[in-house]
C-alpha positions in Angstrom: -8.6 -159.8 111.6 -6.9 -156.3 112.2 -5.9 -157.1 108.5 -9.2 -157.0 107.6 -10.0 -153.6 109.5 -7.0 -152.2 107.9 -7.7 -153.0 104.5 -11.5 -151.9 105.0 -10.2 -148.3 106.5 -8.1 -148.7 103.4 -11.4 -149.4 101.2 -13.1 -146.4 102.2 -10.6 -143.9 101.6 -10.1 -145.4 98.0 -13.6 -145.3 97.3 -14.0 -141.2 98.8 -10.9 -141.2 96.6 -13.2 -143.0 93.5 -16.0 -140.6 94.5 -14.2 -137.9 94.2 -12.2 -138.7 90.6 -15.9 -139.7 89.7 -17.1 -136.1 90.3 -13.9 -134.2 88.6 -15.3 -136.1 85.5 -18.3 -135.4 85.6 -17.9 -131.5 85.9 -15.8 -131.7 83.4 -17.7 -133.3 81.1 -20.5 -130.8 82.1 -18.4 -128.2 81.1 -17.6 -129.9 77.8 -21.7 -130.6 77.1 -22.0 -126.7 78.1 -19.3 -125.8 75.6 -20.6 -128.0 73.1 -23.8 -126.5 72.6 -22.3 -123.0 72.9 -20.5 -124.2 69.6 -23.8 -125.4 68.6 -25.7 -122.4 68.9 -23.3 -119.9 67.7 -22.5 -122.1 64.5 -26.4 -122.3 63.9 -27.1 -118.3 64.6 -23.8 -118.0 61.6 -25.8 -120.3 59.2 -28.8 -118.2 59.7 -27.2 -115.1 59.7 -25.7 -116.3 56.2 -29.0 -117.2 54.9 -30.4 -113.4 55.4 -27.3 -112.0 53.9 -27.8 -114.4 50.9 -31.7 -113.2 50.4 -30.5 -109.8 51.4 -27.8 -109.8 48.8 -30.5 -110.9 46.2 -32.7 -108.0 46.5 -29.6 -105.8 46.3 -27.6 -104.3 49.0 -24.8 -101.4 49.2 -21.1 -102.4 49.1 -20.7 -100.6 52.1 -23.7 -103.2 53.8 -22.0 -106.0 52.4 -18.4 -105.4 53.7 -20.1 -104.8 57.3 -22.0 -108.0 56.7 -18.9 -109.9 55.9 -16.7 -108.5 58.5 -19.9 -109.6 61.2 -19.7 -113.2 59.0 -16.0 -112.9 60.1 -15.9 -112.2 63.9 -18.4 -115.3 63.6 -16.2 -117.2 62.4 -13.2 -116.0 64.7 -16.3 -116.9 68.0 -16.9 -120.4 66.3 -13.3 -121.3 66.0 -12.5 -120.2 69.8 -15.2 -121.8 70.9 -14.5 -125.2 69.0 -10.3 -124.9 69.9 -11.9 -124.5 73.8 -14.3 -127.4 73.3 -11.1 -129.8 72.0 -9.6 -128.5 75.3 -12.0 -129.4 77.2 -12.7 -132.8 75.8 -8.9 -133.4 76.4 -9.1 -132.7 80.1 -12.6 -134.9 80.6 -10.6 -137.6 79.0 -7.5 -137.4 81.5 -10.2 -137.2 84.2 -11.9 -140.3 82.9 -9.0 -142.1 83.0 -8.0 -140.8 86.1 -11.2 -141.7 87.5 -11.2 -145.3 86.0 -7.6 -146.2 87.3 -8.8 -145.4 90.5 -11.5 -147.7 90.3 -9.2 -150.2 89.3 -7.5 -149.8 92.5 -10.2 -149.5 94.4 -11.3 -152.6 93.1 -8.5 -154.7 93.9 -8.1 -153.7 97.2 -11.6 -155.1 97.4 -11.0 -158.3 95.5 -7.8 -158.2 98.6 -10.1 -158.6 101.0 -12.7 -160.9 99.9 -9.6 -163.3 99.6 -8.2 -162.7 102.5 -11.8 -163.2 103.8 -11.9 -166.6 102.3 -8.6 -167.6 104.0 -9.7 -166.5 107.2 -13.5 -168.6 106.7 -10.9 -171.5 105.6 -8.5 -171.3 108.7 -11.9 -171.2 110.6 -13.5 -173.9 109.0 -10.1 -175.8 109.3 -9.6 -175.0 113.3 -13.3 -175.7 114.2 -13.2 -179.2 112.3 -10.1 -180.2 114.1 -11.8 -179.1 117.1 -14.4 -181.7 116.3 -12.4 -184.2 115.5 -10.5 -183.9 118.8 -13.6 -183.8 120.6 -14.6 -187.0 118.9 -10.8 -188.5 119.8 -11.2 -187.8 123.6 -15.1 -188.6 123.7 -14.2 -192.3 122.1 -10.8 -192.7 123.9 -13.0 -192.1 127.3 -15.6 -194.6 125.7 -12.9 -197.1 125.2 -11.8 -196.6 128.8 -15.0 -196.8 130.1 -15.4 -200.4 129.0 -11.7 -201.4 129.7 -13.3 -200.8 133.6 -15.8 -202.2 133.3 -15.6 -206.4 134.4 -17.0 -208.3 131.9 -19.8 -210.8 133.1 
């Protein structure tokens, strides 16, 4: 029985322990949607930004306007690839945390499958002591019985 406490005390801390991996992954992967649709956004405001300098450039614009235009297209393209080397990053660490989180639901896991079996071996042993109990009973009940009639004069 103090096995059983034990590995219970033992099943708790594992699953705080699960609980918490399970939380680290979850922030992180937070962080990695958040990042994501920074990407998103940024990459969608440089398309459209493109598409007025292409129907700007059509009705004619000054060098000078263009150059600035394309230096803007540039630092756009510097933000999107920071954003998208962050975002890989990211996605690294929420996958380390995944599997961080998952091997310690594994263990948790097991230590539970422990004690269901050592449940089931203690419900056995029970079972086991508490028939022989009954069959001793019924030993001394029918040795009495038998002793009874041995006493008994026959008629």
């Amino acid at each position: 029985m103090a096995d059983l406490q034990q590995m219970a005390m033992l099943l708790e801390l594992e699953q705080r322990r699960e609980d918490e991996a399970a939380a680290n992954y979850a922030q992180v992967q937070q962080q990695v949607d958040d990042q994501r649709s920074r990407l998103e956004g940024l990459s969608q405001y440089r398309l459209d930004y493109l598409q007025q300098l292409q129907q700007r450039g059509s009705s004619g614009i000054v060098s000078r306007q263009f150059g600035q235009y394309h230096a803007f297209v540039g630092k756009l393209d510097e933000g999107v690839e920071q954003l998208h080397r962050s975002l890989v990053k990211l996605q690294q660490v929420a996958d380390q945390r995944r599997q961080q989180w998952l091997a310690q639901r594994r263990k948790k896991e097991s230590i539970k499958h422990l004690i269901t079996e050592q449940q089931k071996r203690e419900e056995h042993q029970r079972a086991r002591r508490e028939q022989k109990n009954l069959d001793d009973f019924s030993s001394q009940r029918f040795i009495r019985e038998m002793q009874l009639k041995a006493r008994k004069p026959t008629q």
